[in-house]
Backbone as CSV, one residue per row, in Angstrom:
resi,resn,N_x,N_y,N_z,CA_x,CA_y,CA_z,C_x,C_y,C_z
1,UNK,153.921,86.735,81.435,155.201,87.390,81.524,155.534,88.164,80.264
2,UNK,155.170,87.541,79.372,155.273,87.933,77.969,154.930,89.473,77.684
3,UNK,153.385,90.076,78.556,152.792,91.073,78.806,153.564,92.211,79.289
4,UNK,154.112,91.248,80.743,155.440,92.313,81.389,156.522,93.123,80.646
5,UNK,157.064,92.316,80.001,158.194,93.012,78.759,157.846,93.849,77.897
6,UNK,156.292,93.682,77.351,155.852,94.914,76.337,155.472,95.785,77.566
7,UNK,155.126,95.954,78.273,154.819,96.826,79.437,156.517,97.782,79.573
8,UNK,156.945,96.763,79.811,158.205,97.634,80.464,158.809,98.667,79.258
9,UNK,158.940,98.287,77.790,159.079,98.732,76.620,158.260,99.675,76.150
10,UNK,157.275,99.759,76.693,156.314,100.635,76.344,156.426,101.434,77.445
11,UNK,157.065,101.445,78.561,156.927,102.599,79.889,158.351,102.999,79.331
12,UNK,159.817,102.671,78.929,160.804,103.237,78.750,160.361,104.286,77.770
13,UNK,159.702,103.622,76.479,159.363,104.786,75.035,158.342,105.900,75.707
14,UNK,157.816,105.943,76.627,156.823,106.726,77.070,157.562,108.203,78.038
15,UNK,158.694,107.604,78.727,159.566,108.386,79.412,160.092,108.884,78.679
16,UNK,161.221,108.452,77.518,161.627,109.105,76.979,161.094,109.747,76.064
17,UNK,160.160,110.050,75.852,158.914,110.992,74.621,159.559,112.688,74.979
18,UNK,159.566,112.706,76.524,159.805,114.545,75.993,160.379,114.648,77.156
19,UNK,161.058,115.693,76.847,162.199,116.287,78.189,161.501,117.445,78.788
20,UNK,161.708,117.674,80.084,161.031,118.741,80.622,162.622,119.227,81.687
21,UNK,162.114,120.349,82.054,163.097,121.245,83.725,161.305,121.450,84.423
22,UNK,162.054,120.678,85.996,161.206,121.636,87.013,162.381,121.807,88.062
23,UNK,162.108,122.910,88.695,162.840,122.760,89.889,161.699,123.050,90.955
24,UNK,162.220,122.685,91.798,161.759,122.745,93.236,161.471,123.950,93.734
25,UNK,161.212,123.838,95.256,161.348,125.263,96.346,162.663,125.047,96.724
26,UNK,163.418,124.105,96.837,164.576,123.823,97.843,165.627,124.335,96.247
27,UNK,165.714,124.318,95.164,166.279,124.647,94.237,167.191,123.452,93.640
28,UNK,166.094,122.321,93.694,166.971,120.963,92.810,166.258,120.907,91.429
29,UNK,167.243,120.720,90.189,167.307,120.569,88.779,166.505,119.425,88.687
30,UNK,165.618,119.128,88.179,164.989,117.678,88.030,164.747,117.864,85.976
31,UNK,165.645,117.192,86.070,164.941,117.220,84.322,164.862,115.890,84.007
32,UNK,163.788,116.107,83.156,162.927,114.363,82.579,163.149,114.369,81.394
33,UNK,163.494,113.494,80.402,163.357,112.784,79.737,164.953,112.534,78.930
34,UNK,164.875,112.007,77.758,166.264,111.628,77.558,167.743,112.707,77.620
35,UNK,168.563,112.609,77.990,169.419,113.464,78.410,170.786,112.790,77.901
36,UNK,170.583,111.612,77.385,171.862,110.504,76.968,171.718,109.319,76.226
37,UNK,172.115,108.982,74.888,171.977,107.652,74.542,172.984,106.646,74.680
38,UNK,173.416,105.793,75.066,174.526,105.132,75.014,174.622,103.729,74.546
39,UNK,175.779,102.800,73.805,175.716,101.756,72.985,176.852,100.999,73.978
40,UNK,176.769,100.151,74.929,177.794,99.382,75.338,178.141,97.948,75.012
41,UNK,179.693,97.672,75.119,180.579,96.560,75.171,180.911,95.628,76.484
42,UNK,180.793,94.413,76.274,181.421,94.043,78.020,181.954,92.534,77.489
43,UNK,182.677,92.457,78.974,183.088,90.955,78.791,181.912,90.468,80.251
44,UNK,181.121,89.696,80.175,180.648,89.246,81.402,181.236,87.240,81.967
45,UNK,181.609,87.342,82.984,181.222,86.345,83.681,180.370,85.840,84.082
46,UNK,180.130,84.042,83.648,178.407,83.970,84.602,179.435,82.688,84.956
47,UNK,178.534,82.333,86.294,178.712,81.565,87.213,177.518,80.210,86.255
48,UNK,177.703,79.407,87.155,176.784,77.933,86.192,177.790,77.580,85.278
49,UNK,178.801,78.003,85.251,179.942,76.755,84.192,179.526,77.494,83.368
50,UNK,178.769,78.695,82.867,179.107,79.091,81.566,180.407,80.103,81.131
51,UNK,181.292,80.436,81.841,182.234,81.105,82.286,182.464,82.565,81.516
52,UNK,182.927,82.888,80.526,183.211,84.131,79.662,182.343,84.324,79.015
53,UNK,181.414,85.568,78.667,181.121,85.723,77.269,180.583,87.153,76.781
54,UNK,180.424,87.491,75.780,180.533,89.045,75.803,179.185,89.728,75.906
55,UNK,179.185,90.950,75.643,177.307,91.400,75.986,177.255,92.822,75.313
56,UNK,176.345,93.158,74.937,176.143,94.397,74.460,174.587,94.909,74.805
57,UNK,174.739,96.201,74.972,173.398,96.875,75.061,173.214,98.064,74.826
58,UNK,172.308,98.785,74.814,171.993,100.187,74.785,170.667,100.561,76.026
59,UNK,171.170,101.834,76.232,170.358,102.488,77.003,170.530,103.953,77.334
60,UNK,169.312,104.827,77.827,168.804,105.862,77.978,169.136,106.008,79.474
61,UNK,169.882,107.616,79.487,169.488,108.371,80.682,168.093,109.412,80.706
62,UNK,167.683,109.369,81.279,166.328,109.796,81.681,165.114,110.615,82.271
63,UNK,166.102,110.180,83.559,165.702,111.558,84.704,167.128,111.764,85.794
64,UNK,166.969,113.061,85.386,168.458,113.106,87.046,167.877,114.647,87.673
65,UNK,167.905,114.110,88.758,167.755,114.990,89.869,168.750,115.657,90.464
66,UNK,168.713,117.187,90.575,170.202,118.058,90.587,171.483,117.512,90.075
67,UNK,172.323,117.679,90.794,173.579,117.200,89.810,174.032,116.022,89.898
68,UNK,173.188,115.064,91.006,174.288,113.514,90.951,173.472,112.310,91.370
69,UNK,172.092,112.678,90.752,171.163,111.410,90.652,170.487,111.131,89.548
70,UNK,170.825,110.010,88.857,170.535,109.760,87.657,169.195,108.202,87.394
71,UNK,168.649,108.651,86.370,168.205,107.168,86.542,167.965,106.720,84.760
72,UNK,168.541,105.621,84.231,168.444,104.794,83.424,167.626,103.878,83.080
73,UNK,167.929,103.465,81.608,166.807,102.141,81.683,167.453,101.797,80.091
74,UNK,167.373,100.149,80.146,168.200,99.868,79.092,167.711,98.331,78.617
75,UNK,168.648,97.813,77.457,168.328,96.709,76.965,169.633,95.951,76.779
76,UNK,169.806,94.613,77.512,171.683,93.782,77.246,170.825,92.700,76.702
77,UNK,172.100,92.325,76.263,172.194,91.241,75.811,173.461,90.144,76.042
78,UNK,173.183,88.882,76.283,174.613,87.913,76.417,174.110,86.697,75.751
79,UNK,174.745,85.806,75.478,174.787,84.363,74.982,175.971,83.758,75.193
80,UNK,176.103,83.054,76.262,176.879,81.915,76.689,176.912,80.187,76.125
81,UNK,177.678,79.439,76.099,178.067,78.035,75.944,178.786,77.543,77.132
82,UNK,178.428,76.340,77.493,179.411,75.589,78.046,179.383,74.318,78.014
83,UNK,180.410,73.279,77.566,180.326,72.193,77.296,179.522,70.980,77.981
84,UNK,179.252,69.847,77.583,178.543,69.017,78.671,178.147,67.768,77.894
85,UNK,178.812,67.021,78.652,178.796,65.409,77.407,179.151,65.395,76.231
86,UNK,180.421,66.108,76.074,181.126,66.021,74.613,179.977,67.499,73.706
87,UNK,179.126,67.791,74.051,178.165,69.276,73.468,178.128,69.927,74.101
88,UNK,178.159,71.462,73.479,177.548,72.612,73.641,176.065,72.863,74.148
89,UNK,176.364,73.277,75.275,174.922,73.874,75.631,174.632,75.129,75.604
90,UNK,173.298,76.537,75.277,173.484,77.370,74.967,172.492,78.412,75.959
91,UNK,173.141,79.174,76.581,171.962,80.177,77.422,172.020,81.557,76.825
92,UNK,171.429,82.143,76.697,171.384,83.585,76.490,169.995,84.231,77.580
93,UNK,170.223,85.459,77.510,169.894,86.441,77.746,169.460,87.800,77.434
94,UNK,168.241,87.986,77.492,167.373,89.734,77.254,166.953,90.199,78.539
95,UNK,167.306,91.843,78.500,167.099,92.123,79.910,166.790,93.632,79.746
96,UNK,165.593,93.613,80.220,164.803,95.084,80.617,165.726,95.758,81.370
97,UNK,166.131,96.837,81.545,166.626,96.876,83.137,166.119,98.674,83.249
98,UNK,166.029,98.931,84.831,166.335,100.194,85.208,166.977,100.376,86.420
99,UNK,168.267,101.352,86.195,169.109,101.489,87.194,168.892,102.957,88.020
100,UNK,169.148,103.301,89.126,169.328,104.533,89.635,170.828,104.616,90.436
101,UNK,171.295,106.033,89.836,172.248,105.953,90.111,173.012,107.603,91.191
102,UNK,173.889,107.669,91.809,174.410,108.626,92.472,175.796,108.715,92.589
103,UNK,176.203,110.207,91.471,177.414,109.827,90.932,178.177,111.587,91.846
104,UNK,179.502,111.258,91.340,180.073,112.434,92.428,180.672,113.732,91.105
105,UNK,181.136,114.406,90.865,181.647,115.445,89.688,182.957,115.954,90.278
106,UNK,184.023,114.867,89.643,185.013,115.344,89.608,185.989,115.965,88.426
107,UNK,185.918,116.940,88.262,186.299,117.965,87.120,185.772,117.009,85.205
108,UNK,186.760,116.276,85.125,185.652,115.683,83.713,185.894,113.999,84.173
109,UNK,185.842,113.536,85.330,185.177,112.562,85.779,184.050,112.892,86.485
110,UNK,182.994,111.455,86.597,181.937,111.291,87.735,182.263,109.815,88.186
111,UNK,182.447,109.553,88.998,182.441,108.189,89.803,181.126,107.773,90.272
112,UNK,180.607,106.803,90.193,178.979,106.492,90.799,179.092,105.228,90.912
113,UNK,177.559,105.372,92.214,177.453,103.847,92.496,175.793,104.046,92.448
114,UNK,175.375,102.549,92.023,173.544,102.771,92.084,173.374,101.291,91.693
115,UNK,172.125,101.063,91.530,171.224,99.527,91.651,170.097,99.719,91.116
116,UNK,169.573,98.972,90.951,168.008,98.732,90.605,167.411,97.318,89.738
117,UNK,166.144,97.330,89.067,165.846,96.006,88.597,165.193,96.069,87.122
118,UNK,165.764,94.572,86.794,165.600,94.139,85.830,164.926,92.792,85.342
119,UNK,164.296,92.727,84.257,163.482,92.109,83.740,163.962,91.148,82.486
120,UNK,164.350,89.797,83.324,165.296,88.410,82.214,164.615,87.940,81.395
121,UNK,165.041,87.328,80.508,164.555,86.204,79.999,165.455,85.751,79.336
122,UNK,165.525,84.608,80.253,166.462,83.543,79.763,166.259,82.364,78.936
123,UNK,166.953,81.957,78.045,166.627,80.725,77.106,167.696,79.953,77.328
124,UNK,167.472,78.427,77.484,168.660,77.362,77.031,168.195,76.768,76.000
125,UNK,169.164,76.408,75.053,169.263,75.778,73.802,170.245,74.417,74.711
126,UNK,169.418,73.527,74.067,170.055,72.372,74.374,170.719,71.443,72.211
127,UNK,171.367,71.038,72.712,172.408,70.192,71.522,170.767,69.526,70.469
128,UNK,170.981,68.909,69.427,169.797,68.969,68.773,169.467,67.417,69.020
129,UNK,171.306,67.268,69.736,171.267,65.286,69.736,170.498,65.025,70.949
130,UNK,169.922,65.530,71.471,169.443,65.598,73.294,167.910,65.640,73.115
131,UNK,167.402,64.950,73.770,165.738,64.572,73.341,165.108,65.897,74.157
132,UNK,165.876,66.304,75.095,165.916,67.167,75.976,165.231,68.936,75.928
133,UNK,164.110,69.278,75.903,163.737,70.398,74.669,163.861,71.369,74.976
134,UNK,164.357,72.410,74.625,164.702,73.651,74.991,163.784,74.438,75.918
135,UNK,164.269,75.156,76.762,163.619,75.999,77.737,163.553,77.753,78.099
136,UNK,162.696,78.026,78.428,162.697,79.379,78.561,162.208,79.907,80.027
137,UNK,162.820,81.012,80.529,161.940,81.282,82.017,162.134,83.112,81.730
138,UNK,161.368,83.530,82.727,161.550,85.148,82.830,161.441,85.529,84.374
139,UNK,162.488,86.045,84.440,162.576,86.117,85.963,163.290,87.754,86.655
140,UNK,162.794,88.416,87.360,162.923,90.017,87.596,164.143,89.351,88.590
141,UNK,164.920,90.287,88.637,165.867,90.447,89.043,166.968,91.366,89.784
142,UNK,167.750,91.990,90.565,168.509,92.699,91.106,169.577,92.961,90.377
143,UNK,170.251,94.557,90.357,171.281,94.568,90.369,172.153,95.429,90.911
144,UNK,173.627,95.465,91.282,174.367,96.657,91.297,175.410,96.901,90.016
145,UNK,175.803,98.630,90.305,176.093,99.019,89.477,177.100,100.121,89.917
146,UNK,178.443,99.950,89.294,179.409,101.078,90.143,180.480,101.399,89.111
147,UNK,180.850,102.562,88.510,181.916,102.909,87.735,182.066,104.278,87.790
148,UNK,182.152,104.667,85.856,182.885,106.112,86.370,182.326,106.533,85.145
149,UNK,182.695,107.701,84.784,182.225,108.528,83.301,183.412,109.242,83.196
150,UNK,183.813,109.371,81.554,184.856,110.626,81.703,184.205,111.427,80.992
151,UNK,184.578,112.660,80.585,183.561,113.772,79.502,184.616,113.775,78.563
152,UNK,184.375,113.411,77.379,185.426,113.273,76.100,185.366,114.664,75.969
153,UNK,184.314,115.290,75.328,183.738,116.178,75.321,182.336,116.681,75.542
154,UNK,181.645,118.098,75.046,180.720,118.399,75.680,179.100,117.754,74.952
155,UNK,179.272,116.767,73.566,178.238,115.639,72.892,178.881,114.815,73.577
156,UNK,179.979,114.059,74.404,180.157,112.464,74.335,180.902,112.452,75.313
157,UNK,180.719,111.165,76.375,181.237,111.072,76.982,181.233,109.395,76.742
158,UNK,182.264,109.311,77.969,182.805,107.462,77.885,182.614,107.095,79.632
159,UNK,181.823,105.765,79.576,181.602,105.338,80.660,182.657,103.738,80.460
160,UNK,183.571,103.445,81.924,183.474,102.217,82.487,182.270,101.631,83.758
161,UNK,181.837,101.161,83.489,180.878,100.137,84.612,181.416,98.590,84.651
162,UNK,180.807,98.804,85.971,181.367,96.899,87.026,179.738,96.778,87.247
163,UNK,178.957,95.874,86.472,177.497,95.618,86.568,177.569,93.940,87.092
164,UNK,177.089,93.996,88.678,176.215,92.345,89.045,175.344,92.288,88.724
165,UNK,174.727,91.009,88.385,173.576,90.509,88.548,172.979,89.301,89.323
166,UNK,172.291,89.983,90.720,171.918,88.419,91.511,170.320,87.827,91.059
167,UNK,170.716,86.614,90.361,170.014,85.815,90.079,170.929,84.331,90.436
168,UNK,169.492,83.486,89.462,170.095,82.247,90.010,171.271,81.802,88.889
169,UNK,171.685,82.907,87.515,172.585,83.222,86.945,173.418,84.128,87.022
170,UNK,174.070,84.463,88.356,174.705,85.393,88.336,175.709,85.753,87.764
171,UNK,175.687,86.727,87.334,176.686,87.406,86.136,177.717,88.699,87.025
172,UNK,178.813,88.881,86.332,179.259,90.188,86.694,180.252,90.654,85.147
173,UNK,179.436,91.969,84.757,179.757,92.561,83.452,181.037,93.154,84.155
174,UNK,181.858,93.468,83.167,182.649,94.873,82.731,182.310,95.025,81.293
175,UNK,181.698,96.259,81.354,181.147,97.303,79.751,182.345,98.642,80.033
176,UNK,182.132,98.969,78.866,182.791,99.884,78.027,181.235,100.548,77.290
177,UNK,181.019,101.995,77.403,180.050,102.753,76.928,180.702,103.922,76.269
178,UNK,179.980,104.468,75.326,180.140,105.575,74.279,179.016,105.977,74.406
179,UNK,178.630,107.572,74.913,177.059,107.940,74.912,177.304,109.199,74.537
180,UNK,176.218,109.500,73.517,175.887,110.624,73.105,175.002,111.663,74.069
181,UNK,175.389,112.913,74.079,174.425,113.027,74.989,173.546,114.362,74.324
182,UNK,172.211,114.330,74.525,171.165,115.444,73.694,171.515,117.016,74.528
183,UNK,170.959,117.442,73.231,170.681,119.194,73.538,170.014,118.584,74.502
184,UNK,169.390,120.316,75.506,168.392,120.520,76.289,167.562,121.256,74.991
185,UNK,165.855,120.666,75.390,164.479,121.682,74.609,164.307,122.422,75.450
């Protein structure tokens, strides 16, 4: 599994290496490679009694096809607690992910909805008093993904997203994003 994650890290840095335009016969915009960087905030919920906790990540837009198909790929992060026999127990979370998305252009909003998958790895930290030894799993995963973008201006825009995640930790983010977005070469 271990393999999988440098794989996936090594296919994001590979996409984003260079931007290209093709268009079609039918006359759709397809441009490849990074087109957006963005640094997000969230509060997530996870289910399993770990209840609140916050998350951050970054990620790349990538490829979008004419004007309202996009596709991403990114890196979160969370670390949860929840009590249990008088201790703290500790889960966190690293997560590959790539999303595709189909958003609508309303004057300097876009509203979108999209999904796709991601690549966990989860750790529990158990209390040090617990003979009990810490664990790790990596497990691919689903998600959806539905919010909005506003255009601050024509470098930056601001995204809200409502991000699930169905696993056997299911989570549901609200992030807050700030993304820069690149010239065209």
């Amino acid at each position: 599994m271990r393999k999988l994650s440098w794989l996936l890290i090594l296919a994001i840095f590979i996409i984003a290496f260079g931007q290209e335009e093709y268009e079609t016969e039918k006359e759709i915009d397809v441009q490849f490679g990074v087109t957006a960087v963005g640094g997000k905030l969230g509060l997530l919920f996870l289910e399993s009694k770990y209840g609140i906790t916050p998350g951050f990540g970054i990620w790349l837009d990538f490829l979008r096809f004419g004007e309202s198909v996009t596709l991403d790929a990114g890196f979160e992060f969370w670390n949860g607690g929840k009590p249990d026999y008088g201790y703290t127990k500790h889960k966190s979370n690293m997560a590959l992910y790539f999303t595709a998305k189909v958003g609508i252009d309303y004057d300097e909003f876009t509203p979108f909805l999209g999904g796709g998958l991601g690549y966990n790895m989860y750790r529990e930290k158990h209390p040090e008093e617990w003979e009990k030894p810490d664990s790790k799993k990596n497990k691919l995963e689903l998600h959806i993904d539905m919010g909005t973008r506003y255009n601050l201006d024509e470098k930056i825009d601001l995204e809200g997203r409502f991000k699930i995640n169905i696993s056997d930790v299911s989570s549901y983010g609200l992030y807050v994003t700030f993304l820069l977005k690149l010239p065209k070469k």
